[in-house]
C-alpha positions as CSV (number, residue, x, y, z in Angstrom):
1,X,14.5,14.1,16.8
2,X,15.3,17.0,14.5
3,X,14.8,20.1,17.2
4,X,17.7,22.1,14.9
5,X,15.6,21.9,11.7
6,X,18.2,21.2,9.6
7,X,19.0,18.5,7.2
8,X,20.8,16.4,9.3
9,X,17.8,14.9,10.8
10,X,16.7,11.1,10.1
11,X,15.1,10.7,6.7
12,X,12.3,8.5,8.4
13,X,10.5,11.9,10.1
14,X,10.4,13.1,6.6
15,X,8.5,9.9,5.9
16,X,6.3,10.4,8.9
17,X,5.6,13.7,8.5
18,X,4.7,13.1,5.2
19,X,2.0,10.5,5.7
20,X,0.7,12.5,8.4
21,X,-0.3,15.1,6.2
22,X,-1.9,13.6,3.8
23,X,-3.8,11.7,6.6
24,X,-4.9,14.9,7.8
25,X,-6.1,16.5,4.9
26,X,-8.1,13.3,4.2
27,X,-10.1,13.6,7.5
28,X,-10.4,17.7,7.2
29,X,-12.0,17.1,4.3
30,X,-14.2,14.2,5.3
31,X,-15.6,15.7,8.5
32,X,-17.4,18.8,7.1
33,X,-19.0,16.7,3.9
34,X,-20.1,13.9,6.9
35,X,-21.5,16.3,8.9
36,X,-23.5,17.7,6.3
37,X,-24.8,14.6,4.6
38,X,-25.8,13.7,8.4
39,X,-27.2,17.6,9.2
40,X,-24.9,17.4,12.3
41,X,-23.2,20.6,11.4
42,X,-23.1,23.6,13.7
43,X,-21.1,26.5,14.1
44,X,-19.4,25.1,16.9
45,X,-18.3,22.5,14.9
46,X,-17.1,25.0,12.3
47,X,-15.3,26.8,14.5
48,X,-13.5,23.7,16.2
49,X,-12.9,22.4,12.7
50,X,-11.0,26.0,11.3
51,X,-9.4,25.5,15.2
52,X,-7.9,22.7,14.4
53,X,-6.9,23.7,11.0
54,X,-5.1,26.8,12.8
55,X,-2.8,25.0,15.2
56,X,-2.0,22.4,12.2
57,X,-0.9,25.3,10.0
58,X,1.8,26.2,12.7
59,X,3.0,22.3,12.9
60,X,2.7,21.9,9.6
61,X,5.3,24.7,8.7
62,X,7.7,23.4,11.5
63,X,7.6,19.9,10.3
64,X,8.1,21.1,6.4
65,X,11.0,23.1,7.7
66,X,12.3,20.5,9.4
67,X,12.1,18.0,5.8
68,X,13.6,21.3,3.8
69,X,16.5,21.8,6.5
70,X,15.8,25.2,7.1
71,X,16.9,25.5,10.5
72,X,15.5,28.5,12.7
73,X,16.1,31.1,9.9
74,X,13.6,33.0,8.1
75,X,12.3,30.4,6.1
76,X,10.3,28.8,9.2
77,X,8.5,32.2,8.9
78,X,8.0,32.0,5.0
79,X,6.4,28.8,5.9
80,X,4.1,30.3,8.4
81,X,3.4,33.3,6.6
82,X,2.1,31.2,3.9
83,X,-0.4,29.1,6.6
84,X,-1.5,31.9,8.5
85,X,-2.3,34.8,6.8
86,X,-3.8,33.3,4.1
87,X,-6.0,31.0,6.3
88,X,-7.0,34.4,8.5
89,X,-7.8,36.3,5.4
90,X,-9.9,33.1,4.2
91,X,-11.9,32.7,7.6
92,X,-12.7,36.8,7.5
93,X,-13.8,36.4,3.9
94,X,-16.5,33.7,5.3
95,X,-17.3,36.0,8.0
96,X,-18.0,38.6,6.3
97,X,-19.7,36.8,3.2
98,X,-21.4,33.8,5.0
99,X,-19.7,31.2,3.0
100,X,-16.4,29.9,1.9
101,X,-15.1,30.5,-1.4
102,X,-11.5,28.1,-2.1
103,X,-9.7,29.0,-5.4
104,X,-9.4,26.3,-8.1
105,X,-5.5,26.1,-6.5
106,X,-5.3,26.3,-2.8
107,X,-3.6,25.5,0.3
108,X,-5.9,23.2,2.3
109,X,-5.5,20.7,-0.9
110,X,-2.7,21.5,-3.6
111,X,-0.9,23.2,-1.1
112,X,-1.0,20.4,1.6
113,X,0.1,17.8,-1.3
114,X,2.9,20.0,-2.1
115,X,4.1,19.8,1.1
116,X,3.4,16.2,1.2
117,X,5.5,15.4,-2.2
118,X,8.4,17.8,-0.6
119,X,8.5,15.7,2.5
120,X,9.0,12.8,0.1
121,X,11.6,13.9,-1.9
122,X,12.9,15.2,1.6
123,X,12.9,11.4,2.4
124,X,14.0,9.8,-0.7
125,X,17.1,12.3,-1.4
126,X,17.8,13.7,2.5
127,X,16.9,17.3,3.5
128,X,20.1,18.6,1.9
129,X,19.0,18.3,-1.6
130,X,17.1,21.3,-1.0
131,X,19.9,23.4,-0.5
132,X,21.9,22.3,-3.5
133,X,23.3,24.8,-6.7
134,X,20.9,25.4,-9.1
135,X,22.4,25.7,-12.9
136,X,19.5,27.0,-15.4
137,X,21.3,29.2,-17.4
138,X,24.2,31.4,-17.0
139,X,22.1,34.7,-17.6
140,X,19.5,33.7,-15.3
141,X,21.8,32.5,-12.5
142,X,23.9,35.9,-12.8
143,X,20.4,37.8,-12.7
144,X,19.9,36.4,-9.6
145,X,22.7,36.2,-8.2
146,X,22.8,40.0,-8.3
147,X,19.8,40.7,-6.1
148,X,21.7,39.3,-2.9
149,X,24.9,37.9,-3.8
150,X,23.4,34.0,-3.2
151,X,23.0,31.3,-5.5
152,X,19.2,29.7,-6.5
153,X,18.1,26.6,-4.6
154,X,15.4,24.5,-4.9
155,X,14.1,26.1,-1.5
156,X,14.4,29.3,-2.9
157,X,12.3,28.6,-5.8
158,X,10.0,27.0,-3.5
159,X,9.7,29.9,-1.4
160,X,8.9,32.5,-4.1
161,X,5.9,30.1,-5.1
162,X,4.8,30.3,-2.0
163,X,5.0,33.7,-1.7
164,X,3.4,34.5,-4.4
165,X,0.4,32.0,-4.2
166,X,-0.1,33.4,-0.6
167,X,-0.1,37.0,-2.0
168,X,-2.9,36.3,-4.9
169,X,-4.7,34.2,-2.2
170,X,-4.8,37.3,0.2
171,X,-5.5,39.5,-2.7
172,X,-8.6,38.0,-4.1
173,X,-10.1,37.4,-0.5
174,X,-9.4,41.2,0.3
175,X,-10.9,42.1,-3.2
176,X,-13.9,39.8,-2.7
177,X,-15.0,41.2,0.8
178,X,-14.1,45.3,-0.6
């Protein structure tokens, strides 16, 4: 319905995509604790599970960019940076440590209702809203309006938090295996 990715697209896939999500992190993080309780975990079923959490990381950042209104541009790749490279880096951690170690802020659960609450606002507002003048202060606008001659969004914003929490994700799984 919205193959452009941009914020043109019906406000009822932001909706969707939305209650998707959350539907999906509530049966990610259901499986694992049932198959424990039941001692029906294997390392097959590990693997399938972080398989499945793989390909959603890629759908998840297509369908986000398609509630932000991104279009094909470069923040379809901000949102998969911030899936896949942390999620690798997390994965080779547990390889190499035998267990999985989640900081007190992380993707598969703050990070998954972040997108959920987007694609919400996405709904509520339309996916333009995300593209709209930001006025914080003159100094801080002119500031930032120097380093590349735009103008601060809300997506922007958005991105650099992304950013960021990816990069201190990546970081302390690096430090924690080195």
């Amino acid at each position: 319905y919205n193959y452009d990715l941009n914020a043109n697209g019906p406000r009822w896939l932001c909706l969707f995509s939305a209650l998707a999500l959350f539907v999906y992190q509530t049966m990610d993080n259901m499986d694992g604790k049932q198959a424990r309780r039941t001692g029906s975990s294997s390392p097959l079923g590990m693997i399938f599970d972080h398989g499945c959490d793989a390909i959603n990381a890629g759908v998840f950042a297509i369908s986000l960019a398609s509630a932000l209104g991104t279009g094909w541009s470069l923040g379809v790749f901000f949102g998969l940076w911030c899936g896949f490279v942390p999620f690798y880096l997390q994965t080779w951690e547990e390889h190499h440590l035998g267990e999985m170690f989640l900081l007190p802020i992380n993707g598969p659960t703050e990070g998954i209702l972040i997108g959920v609450a987007m694609c919400c606002v996405s709904y509520i507002y339309g996916g333009s809203v995300w593209h709209q003048r930001l006025e914080i202060s003159s100094g801080v606008t002119q500031v930032l309006s120097s380093l590349d001659g735009q103008y601060l969004t809300p997506f922007r914003v958005m991105v650099a938090v992304a950013v960021t929490g990816g990069c201190v994700t990546v970081l302390v799984h690096i430090s924690k295996v080195w």
